[in-house]
N, C-alpha and C positions, 0 to 999 in steps of 0.2 A: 344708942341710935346712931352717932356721931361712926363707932367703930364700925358699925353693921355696913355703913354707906361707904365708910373709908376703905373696907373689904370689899365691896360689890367694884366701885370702882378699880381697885386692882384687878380685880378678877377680867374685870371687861380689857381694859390695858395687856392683860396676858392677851387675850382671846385677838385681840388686833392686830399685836404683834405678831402672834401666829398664823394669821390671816396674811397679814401683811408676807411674811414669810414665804408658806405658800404660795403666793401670786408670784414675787420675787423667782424663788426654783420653778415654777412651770413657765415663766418667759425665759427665763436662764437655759431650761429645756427646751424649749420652744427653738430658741433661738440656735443651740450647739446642734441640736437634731433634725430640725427640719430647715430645708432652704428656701425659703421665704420668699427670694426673689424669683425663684422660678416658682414658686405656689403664688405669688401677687402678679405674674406674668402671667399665669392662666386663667389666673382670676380674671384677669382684664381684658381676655380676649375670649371671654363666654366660656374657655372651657375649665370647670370648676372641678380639680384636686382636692381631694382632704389629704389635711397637713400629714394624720398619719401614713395614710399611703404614699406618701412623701418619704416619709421618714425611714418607713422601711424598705422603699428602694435605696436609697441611701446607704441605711446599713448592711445593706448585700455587696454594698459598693459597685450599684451599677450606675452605668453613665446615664445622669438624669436629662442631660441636653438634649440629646434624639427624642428620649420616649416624650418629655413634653413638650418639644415641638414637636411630635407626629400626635398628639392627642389634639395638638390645637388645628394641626391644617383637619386632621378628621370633622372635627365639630362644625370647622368652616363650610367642609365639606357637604354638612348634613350627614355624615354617614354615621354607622352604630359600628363602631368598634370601641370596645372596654380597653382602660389602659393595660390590662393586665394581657390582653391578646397583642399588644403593640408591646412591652416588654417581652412575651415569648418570642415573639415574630425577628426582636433584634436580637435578642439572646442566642438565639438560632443562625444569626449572622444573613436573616433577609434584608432589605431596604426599603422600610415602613413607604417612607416618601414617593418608590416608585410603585407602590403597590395602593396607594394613596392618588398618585395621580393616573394610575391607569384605571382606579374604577371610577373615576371621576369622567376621564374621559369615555370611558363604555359606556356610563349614566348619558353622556351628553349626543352620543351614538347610536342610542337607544340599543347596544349591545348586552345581551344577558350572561353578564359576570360578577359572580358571589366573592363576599369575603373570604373566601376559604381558598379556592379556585384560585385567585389572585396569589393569594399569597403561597400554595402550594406552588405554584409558574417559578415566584419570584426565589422557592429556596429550591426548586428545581436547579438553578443556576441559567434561567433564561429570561430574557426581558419583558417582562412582562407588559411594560410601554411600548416596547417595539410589536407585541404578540397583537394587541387591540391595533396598535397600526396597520398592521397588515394587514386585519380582517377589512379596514376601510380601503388601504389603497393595496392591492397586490402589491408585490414585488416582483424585480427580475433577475433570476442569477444567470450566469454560463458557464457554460462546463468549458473544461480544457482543448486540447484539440485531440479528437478521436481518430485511431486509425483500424483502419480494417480491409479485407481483403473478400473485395466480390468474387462469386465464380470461374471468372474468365481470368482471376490470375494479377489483375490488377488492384492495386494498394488506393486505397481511397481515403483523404483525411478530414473529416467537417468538425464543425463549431457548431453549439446548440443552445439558441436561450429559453430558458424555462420560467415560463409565468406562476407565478405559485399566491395562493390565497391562502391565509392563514386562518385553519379551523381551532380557537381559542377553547374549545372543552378537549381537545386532545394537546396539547401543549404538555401533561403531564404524563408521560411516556410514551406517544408515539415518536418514534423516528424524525429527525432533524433536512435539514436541508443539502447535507453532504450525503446520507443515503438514497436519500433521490437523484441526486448527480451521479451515485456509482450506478445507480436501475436504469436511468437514464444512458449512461454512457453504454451499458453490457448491452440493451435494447439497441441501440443505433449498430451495434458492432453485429452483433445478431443480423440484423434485418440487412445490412448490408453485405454478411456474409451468402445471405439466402439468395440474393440475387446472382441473376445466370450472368448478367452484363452490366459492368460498372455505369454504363452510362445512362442507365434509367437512374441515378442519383442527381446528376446535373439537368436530366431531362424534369424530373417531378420530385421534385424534394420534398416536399407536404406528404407522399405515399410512404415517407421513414417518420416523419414526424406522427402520423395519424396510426401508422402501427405500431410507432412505441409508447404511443398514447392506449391504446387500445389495450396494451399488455397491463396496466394499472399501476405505477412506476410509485403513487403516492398511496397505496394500499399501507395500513397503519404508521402511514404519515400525520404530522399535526400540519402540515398543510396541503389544500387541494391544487391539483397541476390544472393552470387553466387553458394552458398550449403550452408546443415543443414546437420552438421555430428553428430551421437550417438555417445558419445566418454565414456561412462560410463553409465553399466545397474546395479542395485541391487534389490533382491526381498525382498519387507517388511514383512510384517503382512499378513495372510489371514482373513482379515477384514470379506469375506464370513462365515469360523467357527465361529469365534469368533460373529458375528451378530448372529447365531445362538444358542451357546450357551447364549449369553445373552435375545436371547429369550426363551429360557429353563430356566433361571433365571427368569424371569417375569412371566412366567407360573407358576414354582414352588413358587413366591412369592404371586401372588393368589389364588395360593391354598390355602397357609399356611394364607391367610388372609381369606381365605373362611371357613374353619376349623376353625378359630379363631372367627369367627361369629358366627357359626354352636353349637360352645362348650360356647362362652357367652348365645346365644338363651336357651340352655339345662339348664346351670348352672339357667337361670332367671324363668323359668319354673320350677326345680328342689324348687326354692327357692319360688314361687309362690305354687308349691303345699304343702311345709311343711308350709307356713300358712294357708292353706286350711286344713291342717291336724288339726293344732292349732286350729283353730275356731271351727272344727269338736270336736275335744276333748272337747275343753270349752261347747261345745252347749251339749255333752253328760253329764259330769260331771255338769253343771247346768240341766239336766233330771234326773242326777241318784240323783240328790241332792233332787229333789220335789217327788220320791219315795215312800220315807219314812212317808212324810208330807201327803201322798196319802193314804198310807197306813192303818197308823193312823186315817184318816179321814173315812176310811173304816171301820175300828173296832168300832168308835163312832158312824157312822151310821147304824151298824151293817150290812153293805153290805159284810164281809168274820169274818171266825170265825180263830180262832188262827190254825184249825188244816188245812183249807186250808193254812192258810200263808205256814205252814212246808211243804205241800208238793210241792208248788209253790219253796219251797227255794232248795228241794232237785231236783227238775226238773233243776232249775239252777246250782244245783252245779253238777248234770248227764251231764249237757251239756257241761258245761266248762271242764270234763274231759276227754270228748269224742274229744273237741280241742285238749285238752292238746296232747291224743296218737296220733290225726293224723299229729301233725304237729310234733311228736317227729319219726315216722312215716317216715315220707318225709324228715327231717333230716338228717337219715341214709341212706337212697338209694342215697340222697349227697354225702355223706361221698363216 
């Protein structure tokens, strides 16, 4: 009986020990695997973690600091969001906190913005705090300064601010604020081209702003255009004169290249005929050269006697002086 009890007892001592044990390794576990302090910090601020969903962000090795502070402002928040959509959402490199406080402020706006929506803005790469502000207060951009060129030839340069309301369900791929600035500016360049006279721009600035309003500038825009104000006109260049004098330059440059042809042509023809003179001369003075040898051949054939030769010579020298007075002649009626 003694032994039977002396057994019973060990046996129970085993079983304690083992117990004990156990409890030992699962706070030992407890404690290397799960962090405590951020599970007793959610604890305490209403929003309740279990330890293992603890654990196994942990062993993914993700940063447990954002997702349990973004599970706790949620809770504060009143909103439903599961931690495991606030671990995708930073995994994905969005920013719980603003996605957090813009539905908070849309809730408090009475604006209609889902979790999803938000957080699709916020990995869009666009603010989604600034996106619900807008819808409350417009915004206003301006465009750079535009130039264009009315009918009449004159260069006209304005400035343009654009009221814009932001439509928060198109935020996820409509068009941005810089393509309405370029629709914007091609519209003003347009409408100012169409005019017959620069000076209906200074006269009614509102008749460019209302037609480039009218052309639909924020058409799959995420925001609506609420006005197009002229906020600044300046007049440039009359590009009209001035195209004209520089075509009065190109005319007078072909002339002057047309004359320049005109007096090479002359100059080459001038230069063409004093070798024609040249040749002329040689071809005379090789005739006046064989003459003589003519002459001569005349005397031994006896075809002329010496007293024809003389008066043959004074007939040429009667003539050459009958040149001589008339071109001394015509000389002086020059004079």
């Amino acid at each position: 009986m003694v032994n039977l009890l002396g057994s019973v007892s060990l046996i129970g001592w085993i079983f304690i020990v083992l117990f004990a044990l156990i409890i030992i390794g699962l706070v030992v576990a407890i404690i290397l695997l799960v962090p405590l302090k951020l599970w007793f910090k959610a604890l305490t601020n209403g929003a309740k973690i279990s330890m293992v969903k603890l654990a196994g962000l942990k062993q993914r090795k993700i940063d447990l600091n954002p997702i349990v502070d973004g599970f706790i402002a949620v809770k504060k928040a009143g909103l439903y969001i599961d931690i495991d959509e606030i671990e995708t959402h930073l995994t994905a490199g969005g920013d719980i906190n603003k996605v957090i406080n813009a539905l908070v402020s849309a809730e408090n706006a009475n604006i209609n913005l889902s979790v999803d929506l938000a957080k699709a803005i916020d990995l869009s790469g666009k603010d989604v705090c600034e996106a619900v502000k807008n819808v409350l207060n417009p915004k206003v951009i301006e465009t750079e300064e535009i130039t264009a060129v009315s009918q009449d030839g004159i260069e006209v340069k304005v400035k343009a601010k654009i009221t814009l309301k932001a439509i928060i369900t198109k935020f996820v791929g409509g068009t941005g604020e810089d393509t309405i600035l370029a629709k914007t500016a091609e519209g003003i360049a347009v409408t100012i081209g169409a005019l017959s006279d620069h000076r209906e721009v200074l006269q009614n600035p509102d008749l460019i702003s209302k037609t480039v309003l009218a052309k639909g500038v924020d058409k799959g825009s995420a925001y609506q255009v609420l006005s197009i104000d002229i906020v600044s006109t300046e007049i440039g260049k009359n590009l009209g004169a001035q195209l004209r004098l520089d075509e009065v330059e190109i005319e007078k440059r072909r002339a002057s290249i047309k004359a320049e042809e005109i007096r090479a042509r002359a100059m080459l023809e001038e230069q063409q005929m004093k070798i024609k003179q040249q040749q002329l001369q040689a071809e005379k003075i090789k005739a006046e050269a064989e003459i003589p040898k003519a002459v001569a051949k005349a005397f031994e054939e006896g075809k002329i006697s010496v007293i024809d030769y003389y008066k043959m010579q004074n007939i040429i020298a009667d003539t050459n002086m009958r040149k001589a007075w008339t071109n001394s002649d015509e000389d002086d009626k020059n004079n």
